[in-house]
C-alpha positions as CSV (number, residue, x, y, z in Angstrom):
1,X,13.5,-27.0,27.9
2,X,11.9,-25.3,24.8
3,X,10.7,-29.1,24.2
4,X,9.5,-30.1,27.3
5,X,7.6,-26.7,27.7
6,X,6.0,-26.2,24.2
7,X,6.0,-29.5,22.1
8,X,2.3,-31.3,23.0
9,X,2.6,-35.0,24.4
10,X,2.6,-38.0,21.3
11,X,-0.4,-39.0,23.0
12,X,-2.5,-36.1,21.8
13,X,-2.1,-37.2,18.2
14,X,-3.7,-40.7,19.0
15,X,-7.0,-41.5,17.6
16,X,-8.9,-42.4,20.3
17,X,-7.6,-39.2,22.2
18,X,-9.3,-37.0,19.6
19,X,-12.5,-38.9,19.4
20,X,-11.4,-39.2,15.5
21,X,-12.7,-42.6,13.4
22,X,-10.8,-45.8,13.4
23,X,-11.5,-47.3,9.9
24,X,-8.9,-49.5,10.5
25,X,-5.7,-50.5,12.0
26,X,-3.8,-49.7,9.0
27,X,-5.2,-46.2,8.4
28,X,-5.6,-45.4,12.5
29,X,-1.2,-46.3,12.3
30,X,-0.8,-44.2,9.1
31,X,-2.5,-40.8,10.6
32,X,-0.7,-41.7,13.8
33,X,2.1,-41.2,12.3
34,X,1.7,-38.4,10.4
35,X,1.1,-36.6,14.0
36,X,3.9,-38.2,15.5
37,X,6.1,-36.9,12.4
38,X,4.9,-33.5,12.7
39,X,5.6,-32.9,16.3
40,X,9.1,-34.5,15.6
41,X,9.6,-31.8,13.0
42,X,7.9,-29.6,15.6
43,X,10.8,-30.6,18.4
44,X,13.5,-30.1,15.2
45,X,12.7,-26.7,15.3
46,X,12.4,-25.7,19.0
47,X,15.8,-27.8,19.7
48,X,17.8,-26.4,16.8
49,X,20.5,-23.5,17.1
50,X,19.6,-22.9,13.3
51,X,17.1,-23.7,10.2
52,X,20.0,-25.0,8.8
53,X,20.8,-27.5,12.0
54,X,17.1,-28.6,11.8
55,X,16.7,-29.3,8.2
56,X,19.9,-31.9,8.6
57,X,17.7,-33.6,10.6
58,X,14.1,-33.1,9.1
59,X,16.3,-34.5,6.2
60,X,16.7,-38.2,8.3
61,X,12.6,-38.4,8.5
62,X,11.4,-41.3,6.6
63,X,10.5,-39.5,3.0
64,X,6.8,-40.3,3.0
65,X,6.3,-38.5,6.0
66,X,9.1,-35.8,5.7
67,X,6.7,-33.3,4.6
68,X,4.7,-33.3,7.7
69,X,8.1,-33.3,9.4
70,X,8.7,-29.9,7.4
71,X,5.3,-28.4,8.8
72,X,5.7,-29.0,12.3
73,X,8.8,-27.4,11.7
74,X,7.7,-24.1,10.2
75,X,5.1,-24.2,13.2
76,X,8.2,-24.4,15.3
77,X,9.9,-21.8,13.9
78,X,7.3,-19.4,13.5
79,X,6.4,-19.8,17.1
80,X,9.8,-18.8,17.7
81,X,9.6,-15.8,15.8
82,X,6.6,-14.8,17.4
83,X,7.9,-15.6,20.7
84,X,11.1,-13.5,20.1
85,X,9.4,-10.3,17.9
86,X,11.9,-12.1,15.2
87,X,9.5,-11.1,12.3
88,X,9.5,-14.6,10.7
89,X,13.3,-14.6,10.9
90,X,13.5,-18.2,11.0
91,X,10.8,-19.2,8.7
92,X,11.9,-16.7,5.9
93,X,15.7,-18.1,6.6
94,X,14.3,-21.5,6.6
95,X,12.5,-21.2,3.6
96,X,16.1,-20.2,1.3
97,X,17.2,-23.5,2.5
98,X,15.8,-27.1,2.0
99,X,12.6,-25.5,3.6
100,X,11.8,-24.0,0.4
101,X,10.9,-27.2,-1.8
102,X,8.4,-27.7,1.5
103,X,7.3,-24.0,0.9
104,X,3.4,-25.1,1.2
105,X,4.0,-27.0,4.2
106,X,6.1,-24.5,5.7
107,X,3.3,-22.2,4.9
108,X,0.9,-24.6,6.4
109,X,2.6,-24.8,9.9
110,X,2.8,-20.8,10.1
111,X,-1.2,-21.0,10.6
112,X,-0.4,-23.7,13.2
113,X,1.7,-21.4,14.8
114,X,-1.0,-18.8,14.8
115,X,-3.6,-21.1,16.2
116,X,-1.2,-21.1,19.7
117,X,-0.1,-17.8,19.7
118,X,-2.2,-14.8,21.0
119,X,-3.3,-12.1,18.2
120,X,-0.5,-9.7,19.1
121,X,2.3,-12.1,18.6
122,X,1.1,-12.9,14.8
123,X,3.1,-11.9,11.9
124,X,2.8,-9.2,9.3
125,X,0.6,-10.4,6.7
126,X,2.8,-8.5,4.4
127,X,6.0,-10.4,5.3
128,X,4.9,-13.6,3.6
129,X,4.3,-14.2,-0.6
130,X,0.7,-12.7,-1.1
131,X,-0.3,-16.2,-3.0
132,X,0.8,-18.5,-0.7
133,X,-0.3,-16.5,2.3
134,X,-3.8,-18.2,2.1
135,X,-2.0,-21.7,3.3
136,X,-1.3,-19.8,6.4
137,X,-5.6,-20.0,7.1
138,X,-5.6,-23.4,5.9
139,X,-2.9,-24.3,8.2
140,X,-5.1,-22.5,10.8
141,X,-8.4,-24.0,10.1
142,X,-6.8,-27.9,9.7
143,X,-5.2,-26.7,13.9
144,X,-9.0,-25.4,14.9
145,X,-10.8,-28.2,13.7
146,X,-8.0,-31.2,14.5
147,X,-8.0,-29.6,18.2
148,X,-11.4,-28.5,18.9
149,X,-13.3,-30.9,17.0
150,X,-16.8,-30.3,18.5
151,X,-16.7,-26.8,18.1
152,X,-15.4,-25.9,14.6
153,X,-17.0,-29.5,13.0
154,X,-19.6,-30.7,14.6
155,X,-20.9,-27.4,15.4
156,X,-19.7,-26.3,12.4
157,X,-18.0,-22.7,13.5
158,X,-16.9,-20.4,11.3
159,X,-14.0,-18.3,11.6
160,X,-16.0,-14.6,10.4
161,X,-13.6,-12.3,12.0
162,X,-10.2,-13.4,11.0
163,X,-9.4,-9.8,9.7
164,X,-5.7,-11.3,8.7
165,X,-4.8,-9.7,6.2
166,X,-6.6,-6.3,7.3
167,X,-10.1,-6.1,5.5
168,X,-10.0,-9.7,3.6
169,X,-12.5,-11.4,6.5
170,X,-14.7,-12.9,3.7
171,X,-12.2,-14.4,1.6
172,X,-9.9,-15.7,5.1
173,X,-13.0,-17.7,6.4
174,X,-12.9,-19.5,3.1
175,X,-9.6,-20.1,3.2
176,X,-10.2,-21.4,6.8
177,X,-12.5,-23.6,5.6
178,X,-10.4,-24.8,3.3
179,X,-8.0,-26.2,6.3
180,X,-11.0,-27.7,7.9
181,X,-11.7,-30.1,5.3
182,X,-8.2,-31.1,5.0
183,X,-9.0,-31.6,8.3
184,X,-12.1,-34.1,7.9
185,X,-10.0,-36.1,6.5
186,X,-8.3,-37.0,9.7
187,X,-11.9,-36.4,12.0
188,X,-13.1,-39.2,9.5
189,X,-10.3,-41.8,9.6
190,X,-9.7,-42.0,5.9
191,X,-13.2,-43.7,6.0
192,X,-15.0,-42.0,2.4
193,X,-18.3,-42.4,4.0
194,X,-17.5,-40.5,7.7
195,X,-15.7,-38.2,6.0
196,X,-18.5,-37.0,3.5
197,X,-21.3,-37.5,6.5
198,X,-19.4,-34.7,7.8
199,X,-19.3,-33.0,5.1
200,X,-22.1,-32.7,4.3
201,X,-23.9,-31.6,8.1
202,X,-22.1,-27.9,6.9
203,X,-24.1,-26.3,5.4
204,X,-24.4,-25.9,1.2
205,X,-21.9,-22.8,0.3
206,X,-19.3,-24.0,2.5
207,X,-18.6,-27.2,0.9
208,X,-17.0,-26.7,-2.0
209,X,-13.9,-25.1,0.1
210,X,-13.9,-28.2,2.4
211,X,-14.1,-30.7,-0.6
212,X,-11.1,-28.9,-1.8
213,X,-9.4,-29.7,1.8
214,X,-10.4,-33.1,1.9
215,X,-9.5,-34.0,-1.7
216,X,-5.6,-32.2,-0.8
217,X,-5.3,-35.0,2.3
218,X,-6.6,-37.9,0.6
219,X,-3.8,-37.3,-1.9
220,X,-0.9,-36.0,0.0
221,X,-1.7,-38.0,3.3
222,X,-3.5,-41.2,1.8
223,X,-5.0,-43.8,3.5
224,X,-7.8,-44.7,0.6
225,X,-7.6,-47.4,-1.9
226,X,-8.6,-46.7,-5.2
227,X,-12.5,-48.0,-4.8
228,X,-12.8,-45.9,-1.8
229,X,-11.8,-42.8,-3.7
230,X,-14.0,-43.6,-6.5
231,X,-16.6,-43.6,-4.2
232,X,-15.7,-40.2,-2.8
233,X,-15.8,-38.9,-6.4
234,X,-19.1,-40.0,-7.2
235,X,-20.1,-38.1,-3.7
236,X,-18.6,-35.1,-3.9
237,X,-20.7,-34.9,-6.7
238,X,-21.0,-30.9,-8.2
239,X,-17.7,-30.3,-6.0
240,X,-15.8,-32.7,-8.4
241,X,-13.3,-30.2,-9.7
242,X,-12.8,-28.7,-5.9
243,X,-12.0,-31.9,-5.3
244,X,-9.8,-32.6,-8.0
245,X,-8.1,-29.1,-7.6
246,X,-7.1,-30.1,-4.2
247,X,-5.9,-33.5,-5.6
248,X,-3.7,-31.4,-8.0
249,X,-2.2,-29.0,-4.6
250,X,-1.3,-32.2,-2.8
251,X,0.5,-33.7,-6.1
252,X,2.3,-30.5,-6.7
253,X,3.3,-30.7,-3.2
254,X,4.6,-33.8,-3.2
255,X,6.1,-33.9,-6.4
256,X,8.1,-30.0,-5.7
257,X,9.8,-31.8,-2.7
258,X,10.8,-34.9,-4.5
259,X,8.2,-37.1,-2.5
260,X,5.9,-38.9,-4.7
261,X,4.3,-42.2,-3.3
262,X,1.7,-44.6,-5.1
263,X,-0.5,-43.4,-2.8
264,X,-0.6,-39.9,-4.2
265,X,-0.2,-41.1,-8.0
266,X,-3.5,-43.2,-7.0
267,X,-5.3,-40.5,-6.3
268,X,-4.3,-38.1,-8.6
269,X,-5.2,-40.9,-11.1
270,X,-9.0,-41.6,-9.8
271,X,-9.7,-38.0,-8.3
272,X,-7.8,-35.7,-11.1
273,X,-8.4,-38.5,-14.0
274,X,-4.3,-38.1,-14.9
275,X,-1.0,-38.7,-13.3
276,X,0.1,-37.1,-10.5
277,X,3.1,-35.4,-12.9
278,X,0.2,-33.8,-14.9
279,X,-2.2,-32.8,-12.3
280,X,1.1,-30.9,-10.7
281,X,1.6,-29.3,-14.1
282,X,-1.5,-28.0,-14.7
283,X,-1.2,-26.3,-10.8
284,X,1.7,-24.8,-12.2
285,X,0.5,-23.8,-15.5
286,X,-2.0,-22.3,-14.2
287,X,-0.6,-20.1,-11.0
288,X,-1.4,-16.4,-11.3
289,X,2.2,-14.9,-12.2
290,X,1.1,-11.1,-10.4
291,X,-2.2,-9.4,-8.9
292,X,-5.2,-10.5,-10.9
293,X,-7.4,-8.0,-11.5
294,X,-11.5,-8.3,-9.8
295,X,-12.3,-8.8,-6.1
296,X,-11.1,-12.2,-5.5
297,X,-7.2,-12.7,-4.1
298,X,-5.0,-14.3,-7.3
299,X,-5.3,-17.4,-5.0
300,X,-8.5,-17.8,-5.1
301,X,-8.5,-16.9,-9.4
302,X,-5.5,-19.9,-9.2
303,X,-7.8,-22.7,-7.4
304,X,-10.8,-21.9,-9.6
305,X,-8.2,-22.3,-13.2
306,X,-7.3,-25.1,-11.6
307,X,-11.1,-26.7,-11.2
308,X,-11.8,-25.4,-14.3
309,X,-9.4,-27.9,-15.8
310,X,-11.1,-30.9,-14.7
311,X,-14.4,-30.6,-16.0
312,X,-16.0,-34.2,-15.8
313,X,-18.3,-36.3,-18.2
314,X,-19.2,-39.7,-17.2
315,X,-15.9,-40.0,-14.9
316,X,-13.8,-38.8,-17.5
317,X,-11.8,-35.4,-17.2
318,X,-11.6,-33.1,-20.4
């Protein structure tokens, strides 16, 4: 019942359905199924007695898409919570299991969660890691511009009132923005030219956050040979690092959950300049260990070490 009342029809994740880009079959199949994936993790969740029954079969997921499996789940179970006044019961329960090497996905889905559920039914900011919490807005912003398209990217809204967590508006619509160019990604089809057309329509100061988003999905999702993501380097142009920093989130992702495809060490290699194994490192090297001092959050302080690594002359990083 909880599936056939809350889990969206297979159909909304087609391409034509959204209006998204069809590069090509190939890449049309690929973010296919990614969606299908993620409602099947979705359903995992809804239909599961506990995180524990639903990891053992998030675990049967085919492992390149397993990680979007693992989102739709934490949406699931944070919609759950919510639902139920649970607190993120679920979510922080499955997050000590298998859920945990997923932890940024996980994270991810919570914002999903938040995109369906009215204000009132949200969690307490507080009850989630204060670094990681900004994945939450992502999570959000990839839901608002995936499902309302026209609104939040080709009208290019902006999420100014957020107010979650109390008093950081400025910094949550950034980190909003930061899930809508993950998002471009899909609205694009993998196609490098679409997706920087779009891009670029928003307007200068808001780029550099959705270059950060798009250069996390090209790497975690794929979907872009190498010459394609050269291509997108050379465009991105002065948001090369914000780029490459969200290269580096998507290998560290992948790599934490034991998930590493060519397709990610391809584009670690042409968007970061290094393996996927380094670009991971230097995310974890340089994660803020406890508040950082100034008025940005320490997740904001860890994305900008992060660019600051790859600083680019001629195409190469030093």
């Amino acid at each position: 019942m909880r599936r056939r009342i809350l889990v969206p029809d297979i159909g909304e994740t087609k391409l034509k359905k959204r209006g998204f880009r069809e590069k090509d079959a190939a890449s049309a199949q690929l973010l296919e199924t990614v969606g299908e994936y993620f409602l099947t993790g979705y359903a995992h969740a809804l239909e599961s007695r506990t995180p524990a029954e639903a990891e053992k079969r998030l675990e049967e997921v085919p492992a390149r898409f397993r990680g979007f499996a693992y989102e739709g789940a934490g949406m699931g179970f944070a919609v759950l919570d919510g639902m139920t006044f649970s607190g993120l019961r679920r979510v922080k329960a499955f997050l000590r299991g298998r859920g945990g090497r997923h932890n940024y996905m996980v994270y991810v889905g919570v914002g999903w969660a938040m995109a369906r559920l009215p204000r009132f039914l949200w969690p307490k900011s507080e009850s989630l890691d204060p670094l990681l919490l900004w994945l939450v807005h992502d999570g959000y912003g990839f839901h608002q511009a995936y499902f309302h398209t026209e609104r939040y990217v080709h009208q290019q809204a902006r999420e100014t009132r957020f107010s979650w967590p109390a008093g950081q508006d400025a910094y949550a619509a950034r980190a909003v923005d930061q899930g809508v160019g993950r998002a471009l990604w899909f609205v694009g089809g993998t196609d490098v030219d679409q997706v920087v057309q779009l891009v670029e329509r928003f307007p200068e100061a808001r780029r550099a956050d959705l270059y950060g988003g798009v250069g996390l999905a090209a790497t975690y999702a794929g979907g872009a040979d190498e010459s394609e993501l050269r291509e997108l380097c050379d465009r991105a142009g002065a948001h090369r690092p914000q780029l490459a920093q969200g290269s580096a989130f998507g290998a560290e992702a992948r790599i934490r959950a034991g998930l590493l495809f060519p397709h990610t060490e391809s584009a670690a290699q042409v968007l970061c300049d290094t393996t996927a194994e380094r670009a991971a490192e230097i995310s974890r090297e340089t994660r803020p260990t406890g508040t950082e001092p100034g008025p940005s959050p320490a997740y904001e302080v860890w994305r900008r070490r992060i660019a600051d690594a790859f600083v680019f002359h001629g195409g190469v990083a030093s």
